[in-house]
TORFI-392303 format. One record per residue (C-alpha): residue number from 1; residue in one letter; x, y, z. Coordinates in Angstrom, 2 decimals, always signed. Example, Ala and Ser with C-alpha at 12.3 -4.5 7.8 and 13.67 -1.06 7.14 Angstrom:
// residues 2
1|A|+12.30|-4.50|+7.80
2|S|+13.67|-1.06|+7.14
***
This chain:
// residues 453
1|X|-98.58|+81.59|+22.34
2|X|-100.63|+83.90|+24.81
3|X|-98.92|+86.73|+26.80
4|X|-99.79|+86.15|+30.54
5|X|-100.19|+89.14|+33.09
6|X|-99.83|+89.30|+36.13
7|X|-100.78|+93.30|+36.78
8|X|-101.66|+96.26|+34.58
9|X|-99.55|+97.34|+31.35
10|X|-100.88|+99.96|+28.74
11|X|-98.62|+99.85|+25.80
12|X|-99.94|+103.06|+24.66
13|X|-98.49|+104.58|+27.83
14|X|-94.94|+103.06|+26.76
15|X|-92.41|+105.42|+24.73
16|X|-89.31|+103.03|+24.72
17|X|-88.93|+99.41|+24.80
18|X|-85.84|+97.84|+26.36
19|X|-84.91|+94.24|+25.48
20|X|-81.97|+92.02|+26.75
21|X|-80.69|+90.60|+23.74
22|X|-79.14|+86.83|+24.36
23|X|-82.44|+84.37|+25.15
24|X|-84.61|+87.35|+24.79
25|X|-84.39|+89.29|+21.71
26|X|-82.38|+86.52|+20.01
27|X|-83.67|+82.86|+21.07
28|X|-80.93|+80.06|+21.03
29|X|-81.82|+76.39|+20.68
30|X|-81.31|+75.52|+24.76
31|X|-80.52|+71.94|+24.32
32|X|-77.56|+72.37|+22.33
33|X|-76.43|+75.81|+23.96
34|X|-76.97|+74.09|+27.08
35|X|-75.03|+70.90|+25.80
36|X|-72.13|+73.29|+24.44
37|X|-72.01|+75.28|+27.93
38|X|-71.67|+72.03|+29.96
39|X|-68.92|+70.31|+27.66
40|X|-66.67|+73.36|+27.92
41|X|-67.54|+74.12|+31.56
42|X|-66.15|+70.73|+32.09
43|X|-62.49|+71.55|+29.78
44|X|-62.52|+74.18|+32.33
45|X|-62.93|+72.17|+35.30
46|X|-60.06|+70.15|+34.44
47|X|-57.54|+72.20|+33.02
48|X|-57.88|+75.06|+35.38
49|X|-58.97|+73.95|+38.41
50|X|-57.49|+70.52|+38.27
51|X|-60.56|+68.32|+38.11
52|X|-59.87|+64.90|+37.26
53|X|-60.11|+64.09|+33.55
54|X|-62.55|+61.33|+34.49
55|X|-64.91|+64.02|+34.61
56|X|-64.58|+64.85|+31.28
57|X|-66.76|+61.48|+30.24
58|X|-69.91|+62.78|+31.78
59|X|-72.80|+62.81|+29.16
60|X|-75.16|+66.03|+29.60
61|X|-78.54|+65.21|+30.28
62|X|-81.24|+67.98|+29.67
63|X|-83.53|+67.13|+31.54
64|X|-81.64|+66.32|+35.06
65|X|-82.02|+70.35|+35.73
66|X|-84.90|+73.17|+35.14
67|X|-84.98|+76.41|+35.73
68|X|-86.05|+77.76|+39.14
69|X|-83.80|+75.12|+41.33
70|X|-81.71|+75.82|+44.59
71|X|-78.37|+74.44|+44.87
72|X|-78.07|+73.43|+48.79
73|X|-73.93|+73.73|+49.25
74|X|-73.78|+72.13|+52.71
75|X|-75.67|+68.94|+52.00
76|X|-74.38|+68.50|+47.83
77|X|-78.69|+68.85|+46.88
78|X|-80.33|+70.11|+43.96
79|X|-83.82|+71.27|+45.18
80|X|-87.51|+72.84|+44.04
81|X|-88.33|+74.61|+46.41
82|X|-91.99|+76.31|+47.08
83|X|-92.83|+79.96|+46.70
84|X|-93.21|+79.42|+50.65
85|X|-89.61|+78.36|+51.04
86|X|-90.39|+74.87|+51.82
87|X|-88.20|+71.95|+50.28
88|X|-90.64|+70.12|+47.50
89|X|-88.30|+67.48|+45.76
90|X|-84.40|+66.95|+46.50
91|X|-81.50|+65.20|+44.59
92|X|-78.82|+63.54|+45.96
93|X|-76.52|+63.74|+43.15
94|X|-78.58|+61.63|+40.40
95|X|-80.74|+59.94|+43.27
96|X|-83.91|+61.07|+44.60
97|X|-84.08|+62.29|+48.61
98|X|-86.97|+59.83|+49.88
99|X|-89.48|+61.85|+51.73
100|X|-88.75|+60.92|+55.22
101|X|-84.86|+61.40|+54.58
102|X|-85.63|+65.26|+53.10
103|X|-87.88|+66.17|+55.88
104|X|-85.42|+65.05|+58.41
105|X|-82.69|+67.18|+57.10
106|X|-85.01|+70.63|+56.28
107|X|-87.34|+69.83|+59.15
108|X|-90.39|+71.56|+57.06
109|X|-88.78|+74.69|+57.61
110|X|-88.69|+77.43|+55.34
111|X|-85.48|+78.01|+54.38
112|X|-83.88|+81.10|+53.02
113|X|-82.32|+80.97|+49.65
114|X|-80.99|+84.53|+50.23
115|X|-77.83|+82.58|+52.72
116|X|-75.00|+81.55|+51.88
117|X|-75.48|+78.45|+51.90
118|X|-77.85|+78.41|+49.09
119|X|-77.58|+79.23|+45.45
120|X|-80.68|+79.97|+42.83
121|X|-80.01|+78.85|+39.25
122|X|-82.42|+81.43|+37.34
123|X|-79.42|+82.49|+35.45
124|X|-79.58|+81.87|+31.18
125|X|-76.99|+78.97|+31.96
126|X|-79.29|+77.47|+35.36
127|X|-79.63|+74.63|+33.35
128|X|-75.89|+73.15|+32.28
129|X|-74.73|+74.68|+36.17
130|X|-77.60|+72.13|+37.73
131|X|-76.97|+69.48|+35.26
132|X|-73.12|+69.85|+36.25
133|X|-73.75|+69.73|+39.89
134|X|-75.67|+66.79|+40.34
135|X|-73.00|+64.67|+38.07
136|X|-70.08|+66.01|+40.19
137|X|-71.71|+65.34|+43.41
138|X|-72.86|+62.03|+42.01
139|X|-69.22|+61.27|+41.40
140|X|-68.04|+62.36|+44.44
141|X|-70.84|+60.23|+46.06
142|X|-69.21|+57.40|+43.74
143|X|-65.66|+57.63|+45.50
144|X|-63.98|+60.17|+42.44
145|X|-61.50|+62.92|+44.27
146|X|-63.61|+66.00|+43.99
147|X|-63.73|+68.95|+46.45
148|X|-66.77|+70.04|+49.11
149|X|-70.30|+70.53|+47.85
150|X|-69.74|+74.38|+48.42
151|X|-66.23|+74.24|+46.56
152|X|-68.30|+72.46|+43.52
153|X|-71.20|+74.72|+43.36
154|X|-68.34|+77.32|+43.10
155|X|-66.20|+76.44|+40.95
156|X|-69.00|+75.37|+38.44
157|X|-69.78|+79.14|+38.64
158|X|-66.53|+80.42|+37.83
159|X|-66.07|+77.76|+34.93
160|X|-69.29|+78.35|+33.15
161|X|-68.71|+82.28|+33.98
162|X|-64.73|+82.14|+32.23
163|X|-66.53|+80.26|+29.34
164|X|-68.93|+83.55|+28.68
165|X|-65.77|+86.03|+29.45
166|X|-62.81|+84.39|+27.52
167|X|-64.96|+84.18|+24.34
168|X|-64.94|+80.27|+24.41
169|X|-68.27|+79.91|+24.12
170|X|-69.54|+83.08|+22.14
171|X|-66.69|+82.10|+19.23
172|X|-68.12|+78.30|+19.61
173|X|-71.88|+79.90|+18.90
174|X|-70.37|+82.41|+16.11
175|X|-68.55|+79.45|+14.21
176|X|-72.07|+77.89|+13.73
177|X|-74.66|+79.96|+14.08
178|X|-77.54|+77.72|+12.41
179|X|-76.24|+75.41|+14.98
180|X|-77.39|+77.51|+18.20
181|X|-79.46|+79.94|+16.99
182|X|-83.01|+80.71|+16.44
183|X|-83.78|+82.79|+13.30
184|X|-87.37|+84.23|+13.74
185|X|-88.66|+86.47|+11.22
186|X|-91.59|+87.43|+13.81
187|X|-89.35|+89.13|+15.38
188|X|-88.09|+91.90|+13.17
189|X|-91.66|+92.39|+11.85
190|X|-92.79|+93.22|+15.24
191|X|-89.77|+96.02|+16.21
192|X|-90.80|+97.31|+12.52
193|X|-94.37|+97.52|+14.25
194|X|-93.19|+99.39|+16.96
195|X|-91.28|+101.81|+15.48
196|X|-94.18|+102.67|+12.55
197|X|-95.82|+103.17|+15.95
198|X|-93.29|+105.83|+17.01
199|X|-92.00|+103.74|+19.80
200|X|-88.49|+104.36|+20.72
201|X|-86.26|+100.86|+21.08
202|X|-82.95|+100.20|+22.77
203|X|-81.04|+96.53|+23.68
204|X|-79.26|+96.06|+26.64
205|X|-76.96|+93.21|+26.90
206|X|-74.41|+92.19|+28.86
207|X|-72.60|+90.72|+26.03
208|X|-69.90|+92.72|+24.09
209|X|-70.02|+94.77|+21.14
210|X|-68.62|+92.41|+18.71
211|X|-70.52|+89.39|+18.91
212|X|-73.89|+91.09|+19.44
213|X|-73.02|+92.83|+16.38
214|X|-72.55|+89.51|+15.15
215|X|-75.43|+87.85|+16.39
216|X|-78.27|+90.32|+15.47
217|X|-76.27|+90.45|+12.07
218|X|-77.26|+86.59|+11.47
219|X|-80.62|+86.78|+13.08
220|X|-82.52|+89.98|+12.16
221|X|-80.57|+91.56|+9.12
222|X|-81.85|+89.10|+6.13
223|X|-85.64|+90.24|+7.63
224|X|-86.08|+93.63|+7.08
225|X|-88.62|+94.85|+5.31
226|X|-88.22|+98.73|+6.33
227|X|-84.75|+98.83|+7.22
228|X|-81.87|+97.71|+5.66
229|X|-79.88|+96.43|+9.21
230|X|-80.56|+96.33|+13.13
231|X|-78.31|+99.63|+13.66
232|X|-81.30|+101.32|+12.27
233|X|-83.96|+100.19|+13.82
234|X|-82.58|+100.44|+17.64
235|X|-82.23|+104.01|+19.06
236|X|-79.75|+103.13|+21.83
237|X|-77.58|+99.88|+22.26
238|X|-76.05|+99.26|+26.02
239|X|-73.44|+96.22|+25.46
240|X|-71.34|+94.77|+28.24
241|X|-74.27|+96.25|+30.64
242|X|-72.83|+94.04|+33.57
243|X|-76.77|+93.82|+34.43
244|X|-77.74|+93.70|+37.17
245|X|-75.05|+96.23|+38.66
246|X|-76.16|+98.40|+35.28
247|X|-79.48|+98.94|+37.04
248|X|-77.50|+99.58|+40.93
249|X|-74.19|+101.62|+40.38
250|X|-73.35|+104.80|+38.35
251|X|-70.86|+103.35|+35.72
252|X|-69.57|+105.76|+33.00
253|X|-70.12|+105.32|+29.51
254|X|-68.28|+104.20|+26.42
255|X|-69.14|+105.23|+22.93
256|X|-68.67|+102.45|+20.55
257|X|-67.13|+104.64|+17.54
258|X|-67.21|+102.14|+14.45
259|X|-67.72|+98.44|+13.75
260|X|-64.58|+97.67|+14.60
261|X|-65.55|+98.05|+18.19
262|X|-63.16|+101.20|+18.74
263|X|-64.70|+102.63|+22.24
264|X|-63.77|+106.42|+23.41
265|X|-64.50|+108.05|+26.84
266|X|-68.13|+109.83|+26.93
267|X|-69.33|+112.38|+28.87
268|X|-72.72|+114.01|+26.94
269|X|-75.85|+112.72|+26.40
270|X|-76.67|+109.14|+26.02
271|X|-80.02|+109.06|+23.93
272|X|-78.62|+107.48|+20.59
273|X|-76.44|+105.34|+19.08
274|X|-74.30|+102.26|+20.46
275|X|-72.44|+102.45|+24.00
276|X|-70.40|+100.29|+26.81
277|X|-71.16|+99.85|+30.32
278|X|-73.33|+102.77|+32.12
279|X|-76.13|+103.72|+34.43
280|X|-80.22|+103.37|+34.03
281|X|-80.78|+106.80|+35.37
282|X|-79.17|+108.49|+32.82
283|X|-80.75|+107.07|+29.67
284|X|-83.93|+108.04|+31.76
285|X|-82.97|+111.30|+32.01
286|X|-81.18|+112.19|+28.93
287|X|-84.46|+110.98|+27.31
288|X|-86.38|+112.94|+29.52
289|X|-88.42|+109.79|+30.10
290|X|-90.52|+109.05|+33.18
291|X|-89.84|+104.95|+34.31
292|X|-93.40|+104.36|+33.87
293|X|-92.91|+105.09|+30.45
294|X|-90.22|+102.24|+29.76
295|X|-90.96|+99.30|+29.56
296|X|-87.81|+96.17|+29.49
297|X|-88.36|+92.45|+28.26
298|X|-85.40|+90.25|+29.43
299|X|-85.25|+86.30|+30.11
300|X|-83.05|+86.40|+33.67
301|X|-85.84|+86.84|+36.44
302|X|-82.84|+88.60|+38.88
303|X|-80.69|+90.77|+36.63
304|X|-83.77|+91.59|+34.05
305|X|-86.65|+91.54|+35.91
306|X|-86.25|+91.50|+40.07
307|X|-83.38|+94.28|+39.94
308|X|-85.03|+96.78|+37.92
309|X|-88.21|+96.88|+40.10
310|X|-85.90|+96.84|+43.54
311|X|-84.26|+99.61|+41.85
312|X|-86.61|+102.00|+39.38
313|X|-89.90|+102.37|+38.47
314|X|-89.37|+100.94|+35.09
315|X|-92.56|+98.28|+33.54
316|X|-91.01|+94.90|+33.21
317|X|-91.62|+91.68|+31.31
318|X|-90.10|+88.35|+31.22
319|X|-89.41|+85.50|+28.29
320|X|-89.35|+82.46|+29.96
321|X|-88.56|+80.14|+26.98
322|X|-88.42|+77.03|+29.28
323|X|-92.10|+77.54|+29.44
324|X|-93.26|+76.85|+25.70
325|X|-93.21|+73.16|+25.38
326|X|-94.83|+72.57|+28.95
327|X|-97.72|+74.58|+28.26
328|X|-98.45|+72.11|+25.16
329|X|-98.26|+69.58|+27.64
330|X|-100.27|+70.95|+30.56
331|X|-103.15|+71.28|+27.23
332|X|-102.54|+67.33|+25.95
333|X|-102.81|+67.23|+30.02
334|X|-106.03|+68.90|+30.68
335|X|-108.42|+66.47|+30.84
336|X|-106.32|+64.63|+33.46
337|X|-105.88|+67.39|+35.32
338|X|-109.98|+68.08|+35.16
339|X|-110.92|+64.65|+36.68
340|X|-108.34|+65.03|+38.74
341|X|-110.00|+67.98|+40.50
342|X|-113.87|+66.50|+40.03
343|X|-112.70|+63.33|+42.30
344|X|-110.80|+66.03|+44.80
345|X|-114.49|+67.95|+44.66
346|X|-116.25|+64.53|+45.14
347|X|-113.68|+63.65|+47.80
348|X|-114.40|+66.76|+49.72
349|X|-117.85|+66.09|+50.35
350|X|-116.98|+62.45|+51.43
351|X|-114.68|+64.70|+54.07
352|X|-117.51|+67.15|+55.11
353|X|-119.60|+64.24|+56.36
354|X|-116.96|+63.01|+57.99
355|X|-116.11|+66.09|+59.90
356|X|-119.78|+66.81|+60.59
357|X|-120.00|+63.24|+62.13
358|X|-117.10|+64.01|+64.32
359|X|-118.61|+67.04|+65.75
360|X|-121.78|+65.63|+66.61
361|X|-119.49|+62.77|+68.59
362|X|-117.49|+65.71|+70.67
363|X|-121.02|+67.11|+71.15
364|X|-121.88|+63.32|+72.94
365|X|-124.74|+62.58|+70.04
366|X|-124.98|+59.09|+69.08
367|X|-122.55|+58.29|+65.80
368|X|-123.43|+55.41|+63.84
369|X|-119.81|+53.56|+63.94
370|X|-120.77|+51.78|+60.51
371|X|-121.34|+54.96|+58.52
372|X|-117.94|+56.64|+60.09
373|X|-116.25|+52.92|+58.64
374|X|-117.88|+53.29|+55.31
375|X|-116.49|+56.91|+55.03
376|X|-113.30|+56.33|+55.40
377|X|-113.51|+52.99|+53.10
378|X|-114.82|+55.86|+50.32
379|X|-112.02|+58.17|+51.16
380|X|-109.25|+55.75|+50.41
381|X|-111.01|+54.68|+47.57
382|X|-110.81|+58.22|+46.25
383|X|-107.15|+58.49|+47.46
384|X|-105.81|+55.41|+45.20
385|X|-107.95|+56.63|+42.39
386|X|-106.03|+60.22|+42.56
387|X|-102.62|+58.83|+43.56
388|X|-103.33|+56.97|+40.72
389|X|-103.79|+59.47|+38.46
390|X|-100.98|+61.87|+40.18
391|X|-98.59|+59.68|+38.76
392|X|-100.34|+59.59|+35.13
393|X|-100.29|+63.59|+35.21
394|X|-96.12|+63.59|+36.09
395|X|-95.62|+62.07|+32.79
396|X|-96.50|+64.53|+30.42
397|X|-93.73|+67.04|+32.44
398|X|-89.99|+66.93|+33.50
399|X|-89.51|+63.67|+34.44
400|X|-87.36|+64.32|+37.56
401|X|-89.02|+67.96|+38.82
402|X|-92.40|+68.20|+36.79
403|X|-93.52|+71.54|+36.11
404|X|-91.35|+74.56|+36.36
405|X|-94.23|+76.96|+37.72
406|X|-95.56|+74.35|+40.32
407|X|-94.14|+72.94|+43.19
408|X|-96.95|+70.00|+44.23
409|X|-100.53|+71.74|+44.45
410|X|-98.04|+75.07|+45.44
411|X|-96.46|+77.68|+43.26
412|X|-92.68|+77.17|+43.15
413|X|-90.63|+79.67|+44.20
414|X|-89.84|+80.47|+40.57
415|X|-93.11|+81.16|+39.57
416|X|-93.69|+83.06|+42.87
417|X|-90.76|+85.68|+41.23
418|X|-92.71|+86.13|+38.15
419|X|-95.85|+86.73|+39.56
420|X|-94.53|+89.71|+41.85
421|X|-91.94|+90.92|+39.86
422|X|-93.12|+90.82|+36.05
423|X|-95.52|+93.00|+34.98
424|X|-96.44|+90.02|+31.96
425|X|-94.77|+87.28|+30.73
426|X|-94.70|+85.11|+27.24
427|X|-92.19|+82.05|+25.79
428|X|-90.98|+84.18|+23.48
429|X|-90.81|+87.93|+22.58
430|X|-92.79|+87.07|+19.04
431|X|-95.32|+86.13|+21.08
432|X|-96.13|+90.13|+21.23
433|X|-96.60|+89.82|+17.24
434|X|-100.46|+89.08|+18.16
435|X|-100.95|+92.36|+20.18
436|X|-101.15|+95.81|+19.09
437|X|-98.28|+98.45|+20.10
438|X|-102.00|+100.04|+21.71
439|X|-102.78|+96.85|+23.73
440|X|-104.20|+97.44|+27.14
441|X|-103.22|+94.11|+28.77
442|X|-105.06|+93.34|+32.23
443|X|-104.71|+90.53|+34.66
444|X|-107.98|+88.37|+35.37
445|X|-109.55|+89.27|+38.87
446|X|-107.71|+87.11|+41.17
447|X|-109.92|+85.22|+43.83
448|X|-109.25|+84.34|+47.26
449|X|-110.20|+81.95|+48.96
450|X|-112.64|+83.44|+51.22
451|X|-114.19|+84.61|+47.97
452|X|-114.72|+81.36|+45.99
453|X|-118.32|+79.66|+46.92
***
């Protein structure tokens, strides 16, 4: 697959490489991570925040949720949402918001996801939290005793969140590895790349010590060709980062001592070897590193991407795995799309004649009534035909909110994040494997629309 940029990035100019390491550095396979997230979310539910076990029946569906939605707490909707704030498609639950029904309750206003009354899945688990929601609300919607949309959408978040703190689902994932993970060789061939290259390369995770020794363990260690295990190859290693507070507030640092995860107070510099918690500013500084010259990959747009350019001047780049099998389909889709856009070209013209006629009315010249009729005969006649093949197009994507980067013939709000906040983007960090560590990468000359003839 192609890296994708949206601005400037010389590699040569980069002395350390940063990567988040769940999703990122290590892939997982998201249908069954996904499947395992929402099964013991649910365990949660129940026998913690005393959920009915009725709830415990509910089948996860993949594809009811993408990444990129906004949960709206007062009404109980799951909506995609354009990069302009305005409500695209809506859910009800498991039932779609007919048009007239989701314009009378957002108006066509903009609204701000930034309220309280709004929450963004873009988080690694966005997917089992949406899934989740619209079942519960469906339920509720059914008659089942379940609190307020806004008590849902919370305590969702606090289930799926105790599943990633009380080890549930980490030991789950660490019982079967083969199950959930991704082993790909590509990988470790390219961080042996960068380092022949002199680059300098550090993880930061929020996970703990002892399952991402685990983890990159199982995924990188049998690959080596260079280096006998990951502890080599990796310079500096920031576990339990609490990302994106690890790029906001001066934490202290703890030095992981030994493999048994033994952690002491530490108070010198912190430019090798394996540590907890912590501050971006000093890494900078005990590497005597300017932020230009850093460069992090993560998967989670806020805490990887959106935080560290609110916050320093470090070069950022985004995985966005969800991305990989709907770019095969937007190619099996390209024809579509490209008579698609010939009959919107044709249909223009159609449109020009009929604007020109309606100027030379206002301007009291004589209009030929007949030709204004036959106009708008070939205008509908070009609207079926691309209604028509609208539909045909939705097919090849998610069959419930289409394509994650698009919101109708808008960018969604999603993809609107990417484009401002990461510097490139790729499905997978192996996609780099097909660029030099010297690659100047440089985004195509955007043109406006005052600019296109």
């Amino acid at each position: 697959m192609p890296v994708f940029v949206n601005r400037i990035l010389n590699l040569k100019k980069i002395s350390l490489i940063g990567f988040d390491m769940d999703y990122t550095l290590v892939r997982y396979k998201t249908k069954e991570f996904e499947e395992l997230t929402h099964r013991l979310a649910l365990e949660k539910l129940v026998a913690l925040k005393g959920y009915p076990e009725e709830i415990l029946d509910l089948v996860f569906d993949f594809d009811r949720a993408i990444v990129g939605l906004v949960i709206d707490k007062r009404n109980g909707n799951l909506l995609k949402v354009s990069r302009y704030g305005k409500v695209k498609i809506s859910y009800h639950g498991l039932e779609l918001i007919p048009f007239r029904e989701q314009a009378r309750i957002y108006q066509d206003k903009a609204i701000d996801v930034k309220t309280d009354e709004f929450e963004s899945l873009d988080t690694a688990f966005a997917i089992s939290n949406g899934v989740l929601y619209a079942q519960l609300v469906q339920l509720k919607q059914e008659g089942l005793n379940l609190p307020d949309f806004a008590r849902l959408a919370t305590d969702i978040v606090d289930a799926i969140d105790l599943c990633h703190n009380d080890g549930s689902l980490k030991d789950e994932v660490s019982r079967n590895f083969p199950r959930y993970v991704i082993q790909d060789p590509l990988v470790p061939a390219l961080l042996e790349r960068y380092r022949e290259e002199g680059k300098m390369l550090m993880i930061i995770t929020n996970s703990d010590y002892l399952y991402s020794k685990a983890l990159l363990d199982y995924a990188f260690n049998p690959h080596w060709t260079r280096f006998e295990k990951w502890e080599d190859v990796f310079q500096l290693v920031i576990t339990q980062a609490r990302k994106p507070a690890f790029f906001q507030k001066n934490q202290p640092f703890l030095k992981v001592m030994d493999e048994s995860g033994l952690m002491s107070n530490h108070s010198g510099p912190v430019n090798q070897g394996i540590f907890q918690g912590g501050y971006f500013q000093k890494i900078q500084d005990d590497l005597d590193l300017a932020g230009s010259e850093i460069l992090y990959i993560g998967d989670h747009i806020y805490g990887d991407v959106v935080s560290i350019k609110k916050e320093c001047a470090w070069r950022t780049a985004l995985v966005l795995g969800d991305l990989e099998e709907e770019l095969k389909e937007l190619e099996r889709a390209r024809p579509l799309q490209e008579e698609i856009d010939r009959l919107n070209e044709e249909k223009l013209k159609f449109e020009k004649e009929l604007n020109q006629l309606d100027i030379s009315r206002y301007e009291g010249k004589k209009v030929d009534r007949k030709e204004i009729f036959k106009l708008f005969e070939e205008l509908d006649r070009y609207n079926i035909s691309i209604s028509e093949k609208l539909d045909e197009l939705r097919t090849f994507f998610n069959p419930y909110w289409g394509e994650i980067l698009r919101a109708g013939s808008e960018e969604s709000r999603y993809a609107d994040q990417v484009e401002r906040y990461a510097c490139i983007y790729m499905t997978k960090v192996s996609d780099l494997y097909d660029y030099s560590p010297k690659t100047y990468f440089r985004p195509d000359r955007r043109v406006m629309p005052h600019e296109q003839g």
